[in-house]
N, C-alpha and C positions, 0 to 999 in steps of 0.2 A: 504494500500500500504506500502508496506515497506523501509524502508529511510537507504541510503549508506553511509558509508562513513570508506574508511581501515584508519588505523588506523597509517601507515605508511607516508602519505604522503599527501598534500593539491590538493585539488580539483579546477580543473577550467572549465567556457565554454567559450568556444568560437562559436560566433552565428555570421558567415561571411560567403558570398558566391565569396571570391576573395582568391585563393589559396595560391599565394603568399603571402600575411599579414597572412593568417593563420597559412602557413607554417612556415615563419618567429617567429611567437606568439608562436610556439608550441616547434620549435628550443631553444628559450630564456627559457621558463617555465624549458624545461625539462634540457635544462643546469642547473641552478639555484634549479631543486627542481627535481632529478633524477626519484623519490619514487614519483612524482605527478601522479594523475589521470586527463587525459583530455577531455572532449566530445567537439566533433567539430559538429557543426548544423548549416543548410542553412538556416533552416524556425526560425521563433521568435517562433512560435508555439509549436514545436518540443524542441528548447530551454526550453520555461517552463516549459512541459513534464519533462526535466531532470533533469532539478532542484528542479522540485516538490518530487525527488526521494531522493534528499540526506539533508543531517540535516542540514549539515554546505559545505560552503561552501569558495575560497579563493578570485578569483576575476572573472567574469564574464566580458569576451570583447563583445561587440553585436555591431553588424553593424549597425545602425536607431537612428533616432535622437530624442529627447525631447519627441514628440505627441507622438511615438508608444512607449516608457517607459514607459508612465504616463497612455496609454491608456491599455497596456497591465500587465499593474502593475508590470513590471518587476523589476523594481527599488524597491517594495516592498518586495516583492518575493526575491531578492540578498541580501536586510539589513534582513531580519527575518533569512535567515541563516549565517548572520556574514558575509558575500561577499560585495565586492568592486566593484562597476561597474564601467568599461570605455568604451564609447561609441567610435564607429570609424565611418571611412564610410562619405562618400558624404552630409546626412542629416545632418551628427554631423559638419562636416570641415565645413560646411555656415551657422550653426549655431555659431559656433565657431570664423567665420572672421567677421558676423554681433556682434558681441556679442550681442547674443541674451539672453534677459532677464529668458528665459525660460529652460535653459542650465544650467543644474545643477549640472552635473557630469563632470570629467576627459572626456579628448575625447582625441583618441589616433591619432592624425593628420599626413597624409603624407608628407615628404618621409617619413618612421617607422625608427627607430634606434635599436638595443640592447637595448641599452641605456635607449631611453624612454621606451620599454617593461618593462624594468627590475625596474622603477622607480614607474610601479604601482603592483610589486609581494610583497608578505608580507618580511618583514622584519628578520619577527623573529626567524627564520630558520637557518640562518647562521651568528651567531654573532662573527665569526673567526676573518673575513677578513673583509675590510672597504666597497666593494662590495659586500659582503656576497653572494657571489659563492661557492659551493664546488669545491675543490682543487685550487683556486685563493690564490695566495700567495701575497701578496702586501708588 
């Protein structure tokens, strides 16, 4: 199989079946990182799939909590190509208010902000501005 990745711009997935946070996710990336590549996927399944395609990767968002990370190896799968995982979604938010010992990644909690989107994209991209946004003037 052969493995992607241009050479222009950071890769992300997002693995959510709620439009709006996706929308929202994909709004934020593509402000912050124009040149990004994004796959949007319903299933976890379908998620692997794509990521088994590219080398590297920048941060993977996935809806599911803790058990279907660990059971799907997704989490292994995100750190082998250099990606970041934050979980979102229903599983992760009561994993997240139990603090559940089994919780081991960023969970991206409702309401979403810019903000916190932009607090799990890489860094190293825009070292201009103090939000490292292109065209942000601060």
């Amino acid at each position: 199989m052969q493995t992607r990745n241009r050479d222009c711009g950071h890769f992300y997935l997002i693995a959510s079946k709620d439009y709006l946070v996706t929308c929202d996710i994909c709004d934020t990336i593509l402000d912050f990182d124009p040149a990004a590549e994004i796959s949007v996927q319903k299933e976890h399944e379908a998620a692997l799939l794509v990521l088994s395609r590219y080398r590297r990767i920048a941060v993977a968002f996935m809806e599911c909590g803790s058990e279907a990370v660990t059971r799907s190896k997704i989490d292994k799968t995100v750190v082998s190509r250099g990606g970041k995982l934050v979980l979102m979604g229903g599983a992760a938010e009561a994993e997240l208010d139990m603090h559940s010992p089994q919780l081991q990644w960023p969970v991206l909690a409702r309401p979403i902000s810019t903000r916190m989107i932009m607090s799990h994209l890489p860094r190293d991209q825009f070292p201009g501005n103090k939000y490292h946004v292109p065209g942000l003037v601060s």
